[in-house]
matplotlib code that plots the C-alpha trace (Angstrom):
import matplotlib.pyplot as plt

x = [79.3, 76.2, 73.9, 75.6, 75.6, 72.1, 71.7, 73.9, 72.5, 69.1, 70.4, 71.1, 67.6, 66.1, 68.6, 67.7, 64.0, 64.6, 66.4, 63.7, 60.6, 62.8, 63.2, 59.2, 58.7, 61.2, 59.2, 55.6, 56.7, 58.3, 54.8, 53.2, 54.9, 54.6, 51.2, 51.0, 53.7, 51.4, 48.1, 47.0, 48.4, 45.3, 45.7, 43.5, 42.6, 39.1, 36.7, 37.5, 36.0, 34.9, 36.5, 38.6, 36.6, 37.9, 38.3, 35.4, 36.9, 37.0, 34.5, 35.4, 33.6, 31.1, 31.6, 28.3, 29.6, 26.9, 25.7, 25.0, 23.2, 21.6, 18.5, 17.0, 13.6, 10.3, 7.8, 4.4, 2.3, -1.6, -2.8, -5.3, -8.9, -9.4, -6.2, -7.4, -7.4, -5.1, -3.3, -2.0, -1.1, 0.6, 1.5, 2.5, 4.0, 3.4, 5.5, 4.0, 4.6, 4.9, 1.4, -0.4, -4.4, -5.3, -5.1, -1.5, -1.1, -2.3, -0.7, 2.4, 1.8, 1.1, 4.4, 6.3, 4.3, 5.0, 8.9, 9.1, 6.6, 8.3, 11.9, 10.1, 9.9, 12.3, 11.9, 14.8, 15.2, 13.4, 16.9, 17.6, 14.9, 16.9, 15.9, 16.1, 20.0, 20.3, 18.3, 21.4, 21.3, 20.5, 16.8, 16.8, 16.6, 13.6, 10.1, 6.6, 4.2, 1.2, -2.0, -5.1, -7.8, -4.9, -4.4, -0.9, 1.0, 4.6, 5.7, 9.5, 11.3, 12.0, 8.6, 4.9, 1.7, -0.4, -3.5, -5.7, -4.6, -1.8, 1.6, 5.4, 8.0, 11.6, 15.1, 18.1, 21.7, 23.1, 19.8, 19.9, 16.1, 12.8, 9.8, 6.2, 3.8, 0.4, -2.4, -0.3, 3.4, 6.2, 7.9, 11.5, 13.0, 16.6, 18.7, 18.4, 15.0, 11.0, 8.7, 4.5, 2.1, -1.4, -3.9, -7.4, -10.5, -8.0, -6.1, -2.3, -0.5, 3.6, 4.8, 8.9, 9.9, 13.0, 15.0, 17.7, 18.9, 17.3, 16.5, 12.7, 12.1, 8.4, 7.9, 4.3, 3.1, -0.3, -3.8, -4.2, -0.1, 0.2, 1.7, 4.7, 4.9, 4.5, 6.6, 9.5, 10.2, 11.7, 11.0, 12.4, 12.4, 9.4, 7.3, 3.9, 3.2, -0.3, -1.7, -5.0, -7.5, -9.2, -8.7, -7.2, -9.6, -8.7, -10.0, -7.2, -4.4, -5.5, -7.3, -8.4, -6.0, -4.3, -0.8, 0.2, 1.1, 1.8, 3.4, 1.2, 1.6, -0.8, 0.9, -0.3, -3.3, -4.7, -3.9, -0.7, 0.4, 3.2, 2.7, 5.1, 4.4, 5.5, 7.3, 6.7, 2.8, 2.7, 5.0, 1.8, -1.0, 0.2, -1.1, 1.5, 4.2, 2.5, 2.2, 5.8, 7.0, 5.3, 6.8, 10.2, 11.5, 13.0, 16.2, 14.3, 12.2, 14.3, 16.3, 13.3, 12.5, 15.8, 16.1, 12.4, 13.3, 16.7, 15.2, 12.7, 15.7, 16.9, 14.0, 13.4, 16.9, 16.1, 12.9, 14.7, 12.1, 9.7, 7.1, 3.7, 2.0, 4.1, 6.2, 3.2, 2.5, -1.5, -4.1, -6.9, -9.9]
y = [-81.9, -79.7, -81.7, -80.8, -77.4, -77.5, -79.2, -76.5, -74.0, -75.6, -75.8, -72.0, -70.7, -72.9, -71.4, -68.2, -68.4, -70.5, -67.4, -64.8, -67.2, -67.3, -63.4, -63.1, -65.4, -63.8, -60.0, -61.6, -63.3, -59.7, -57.9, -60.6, -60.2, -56.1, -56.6, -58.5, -56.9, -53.4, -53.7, -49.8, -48.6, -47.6, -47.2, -44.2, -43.7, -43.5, -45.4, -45.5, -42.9, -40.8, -37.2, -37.1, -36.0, -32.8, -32.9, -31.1, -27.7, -27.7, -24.6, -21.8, -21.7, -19.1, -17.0, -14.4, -11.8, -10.3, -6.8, -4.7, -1.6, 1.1, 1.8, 4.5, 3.3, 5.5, 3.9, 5.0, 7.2, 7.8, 11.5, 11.0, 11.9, 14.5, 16.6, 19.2, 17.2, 18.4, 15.6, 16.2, 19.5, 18.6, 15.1, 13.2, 10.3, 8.2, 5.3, 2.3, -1.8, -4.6, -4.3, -1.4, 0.0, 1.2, 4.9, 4.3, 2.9, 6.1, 8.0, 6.4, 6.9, 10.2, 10.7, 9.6, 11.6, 14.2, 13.9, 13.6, 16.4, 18.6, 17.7, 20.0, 23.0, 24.8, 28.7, 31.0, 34.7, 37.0, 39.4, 36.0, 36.9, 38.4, 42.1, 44.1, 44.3, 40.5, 40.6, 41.6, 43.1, 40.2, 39.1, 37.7, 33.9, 34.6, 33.5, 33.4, 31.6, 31.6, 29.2, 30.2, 32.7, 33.9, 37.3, 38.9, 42.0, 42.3, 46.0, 45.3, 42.3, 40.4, 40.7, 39.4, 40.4, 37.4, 38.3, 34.1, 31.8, 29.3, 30.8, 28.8, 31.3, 29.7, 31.4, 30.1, 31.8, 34.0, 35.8, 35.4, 35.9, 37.0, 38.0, 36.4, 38.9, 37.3, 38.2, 36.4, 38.0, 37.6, 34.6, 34.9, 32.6, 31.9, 31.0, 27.7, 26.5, 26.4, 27.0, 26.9, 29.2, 29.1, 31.4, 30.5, 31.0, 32.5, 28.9, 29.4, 27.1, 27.1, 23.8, 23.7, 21.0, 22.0, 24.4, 22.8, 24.0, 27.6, 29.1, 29.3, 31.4, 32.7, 35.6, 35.5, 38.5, 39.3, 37.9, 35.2, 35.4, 39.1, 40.2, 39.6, 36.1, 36.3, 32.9, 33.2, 29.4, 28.2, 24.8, 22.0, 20.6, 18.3, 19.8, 21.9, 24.7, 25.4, 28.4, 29.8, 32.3, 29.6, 26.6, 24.1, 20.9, 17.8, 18.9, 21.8, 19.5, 16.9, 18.4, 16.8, 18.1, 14.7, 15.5, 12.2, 13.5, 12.0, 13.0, 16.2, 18.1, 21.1, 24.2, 27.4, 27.1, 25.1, 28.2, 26.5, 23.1, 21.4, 17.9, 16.1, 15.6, 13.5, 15.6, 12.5, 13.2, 16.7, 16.8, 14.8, 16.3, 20.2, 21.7, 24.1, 21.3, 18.9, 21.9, 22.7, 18.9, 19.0, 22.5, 22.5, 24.5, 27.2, 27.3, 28.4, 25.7, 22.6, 23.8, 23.9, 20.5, 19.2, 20.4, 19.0, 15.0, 15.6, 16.4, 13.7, 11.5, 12.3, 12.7, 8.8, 8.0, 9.4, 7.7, 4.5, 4.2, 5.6, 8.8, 6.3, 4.5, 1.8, 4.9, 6.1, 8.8, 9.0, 11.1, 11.8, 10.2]
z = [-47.7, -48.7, -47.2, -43.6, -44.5, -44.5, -41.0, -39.8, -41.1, -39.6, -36.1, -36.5, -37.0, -34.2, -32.1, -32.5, -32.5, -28.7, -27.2, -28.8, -27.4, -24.0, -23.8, -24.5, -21.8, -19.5, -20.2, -19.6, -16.7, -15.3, -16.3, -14.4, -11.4, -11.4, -11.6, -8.7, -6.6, -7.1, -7.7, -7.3, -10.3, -12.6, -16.2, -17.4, -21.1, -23.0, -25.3, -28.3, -30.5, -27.9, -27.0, -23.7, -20.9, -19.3, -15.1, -13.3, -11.8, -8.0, -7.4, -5.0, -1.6, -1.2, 1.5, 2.5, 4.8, 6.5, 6.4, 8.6, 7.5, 10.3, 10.2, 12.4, 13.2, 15.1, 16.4, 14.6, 16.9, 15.8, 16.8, 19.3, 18.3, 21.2, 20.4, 23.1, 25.8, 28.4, 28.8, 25.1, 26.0, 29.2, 29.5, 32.4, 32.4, 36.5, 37.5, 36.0, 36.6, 34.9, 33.7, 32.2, 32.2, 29.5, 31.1, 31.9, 27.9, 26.9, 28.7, 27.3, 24.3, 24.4, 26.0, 23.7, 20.7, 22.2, 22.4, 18.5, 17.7, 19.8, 18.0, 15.1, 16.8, 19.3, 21.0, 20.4, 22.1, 20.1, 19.6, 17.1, 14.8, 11.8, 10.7, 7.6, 8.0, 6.9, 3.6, 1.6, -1.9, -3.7, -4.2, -7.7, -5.9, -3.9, -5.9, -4.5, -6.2, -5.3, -5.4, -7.3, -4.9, -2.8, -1.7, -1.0, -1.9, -2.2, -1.0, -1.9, -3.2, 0.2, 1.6, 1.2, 2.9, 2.8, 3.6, 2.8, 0.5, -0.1, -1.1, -1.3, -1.0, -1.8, -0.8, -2.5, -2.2, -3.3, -1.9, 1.5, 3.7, 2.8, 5.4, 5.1, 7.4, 8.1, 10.8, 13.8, 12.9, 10.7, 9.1, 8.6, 5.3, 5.4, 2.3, 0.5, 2.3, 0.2, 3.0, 2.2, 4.1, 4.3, 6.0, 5.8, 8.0, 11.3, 10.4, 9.6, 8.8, 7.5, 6.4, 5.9, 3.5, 3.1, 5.2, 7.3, 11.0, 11.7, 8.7, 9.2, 12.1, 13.3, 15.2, 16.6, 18.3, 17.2, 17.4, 20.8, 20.4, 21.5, 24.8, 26.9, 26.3, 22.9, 21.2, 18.5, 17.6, 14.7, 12.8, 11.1, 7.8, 8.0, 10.0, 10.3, 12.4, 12.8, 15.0, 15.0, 16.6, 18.1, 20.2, 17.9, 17.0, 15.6, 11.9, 11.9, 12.9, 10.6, 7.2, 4.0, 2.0, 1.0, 3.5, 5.6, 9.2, 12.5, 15.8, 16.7, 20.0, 21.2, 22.6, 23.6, 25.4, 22.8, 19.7, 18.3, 17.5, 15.8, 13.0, 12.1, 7.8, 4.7, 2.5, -0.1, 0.6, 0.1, -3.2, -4.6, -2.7, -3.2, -6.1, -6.7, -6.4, -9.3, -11.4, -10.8, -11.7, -15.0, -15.7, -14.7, -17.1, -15.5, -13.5, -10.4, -10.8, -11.2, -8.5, -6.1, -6.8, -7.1, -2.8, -2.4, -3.9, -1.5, 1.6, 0.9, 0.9, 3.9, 6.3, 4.6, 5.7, 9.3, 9.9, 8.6, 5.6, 3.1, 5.0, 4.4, 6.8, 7.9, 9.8, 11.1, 8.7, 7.9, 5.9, 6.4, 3.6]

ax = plt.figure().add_subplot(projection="3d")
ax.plot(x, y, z, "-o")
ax.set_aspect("equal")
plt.show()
């Protein structure tokens, strides 16, 4: 009786081990055939030991959007050497083909000098050149300085006689205009404008560096200007005026005195002229402008440079780049 306990008991086991080895079989035999049914599942996981890589981030597309910037470009002109040639003075420009002589080039090109030099300088009726009435009551913005050697006399607060010599006269509101007289007539200043003058050897010349519109008004009635037909121009900010007793030359509309220029015309018979300057040029060739940028301490002072590095700014802007050569601009060695 014990002993077929045992069998039984026997028969049991092996039993159960058959229907645990069948259901292993049965789950391999399932894997087995999910494997094959789909084979583009991928398993993903990492060696052993090693930290999970981290997915590259998609980067963004660069986009350039382009630019576009204006840029107000003049073509550089050289001053030609015989500035008292009358084709300078009155130019003429004939009806040209496809090819040009040399005569014709030139003739071009003076042309077209001409029509920016003459954008410096404009004549006005001479009931437009401002009397005592406009000078106001308030002079304490008008300074004169002057450069060593030169002569002048101030007979009231508004006005200088200069009699040779370099001076800068500046103007800022709330004064309101101050009168230069020299040996051709009188220089009218207008408020918030620094003007240079400079007589020398029947040579004057007025340089405006800063004075916007109309403030800088010339009145020239004396000397080879006297007489009905006496001019009253004014001139803008960036340019020279030069008139003298004498037929201009090329020395007097282009001096060694370290200013770049470009664009000259002759006018007047040959006794007045108008340049075309770098502002950049003369803040670094004018002695009374270095001497001012290493002692601005004054009020009057920084303000007269602060206007100067402005307008520099914006005759650059203008001329679509810096005032050197590669506008045009030259000095003369």
């Amino acid at each position: 009786m014990g002993q077929g306990q045992k069998i039984n008991e026997q028969i049991k086991r092996l039993s159960q081990n058959g229907r645990a080895n069948a259901l292993t079989v049965a789950l391999s035999l399932g894997f087995l055939i999910a494997a094959v049914s789909f084979p583009k599942f991928a398993a993903h996981g990492q060696n052993y030991g090693q930290a999970p890589s981290t997915p590259m981030p998609t980067a963004m597309p660069v986009v350039n959007i382009p630019v576009h910037i204006p840029v107000i470009v003049r073509p550089p002109i050289v001053v030609p050497t015989d500035v008292t040639n009358p084709q300078i003075i009155n130019p003429t420009v004939t009806k040209i083909g496809p090819r040009l002589t040399k005569a014709q080039a030139n003739t071009l090109n003076q042309a077209t000098q001409t029509k920016f030099a003459l954008a410096g300088i404009n004549t006005i009726n001479i009931h437009q050149f401002p009397g005592i009435d406009k000078v106001g009551k308030n002079f304490d913005w008008i300074t004169v300085m002057a450069k060593e050697g030169a002569v002048y006399i101030k007979p009231n607060n508004y006005t200088a006689e200069l009699k040779s010599g370099d001076i800068i006269v500046s103007v800022k509101e709330p004064s309101k205009l101050a009168f230069v007289k020299t040996a051709f007539g009188d220089i009218a200043i207008g408020a918030n404008s620094d003007v240079m003058i400079c007589y020398n050897n029947g040579v004057l010349r007025v340089l405006n560096f800063d004075g916007e519109g109309r403030v800088l008004k010339l009145n020239l009635d004396k000397g080879p200007f006297a007489g009905p037909a006496d001019p009253t121009v004014t001139v803008a900010p960036g340019y020279e005026l030069v008139a003298s007793d004498q037929k201009i030359t090329r020395a007097e509309m282009r001096p060694h005195d370290g200013i770049a220029r470009r664009f000259g015309k002759v006018l007047e018979n040959g006794h007045m002229a108008i340049n075309e300057f770098s502002l950049e040029s003369a803040q670094h060739s004018v002695g009374m402008l270095v001497s001012l940028q290493q002692n601005t301490t004054g009020i009057k002072e920084r303000r007269i440079m602060t206007d100067l590095s402005k307008m520099a700014a914006v005759l650059n802007y203008r001329n679509g780049g810096a005032q050197g050569e590669s506008q045009g601009y030259r000095s003369e060695k």
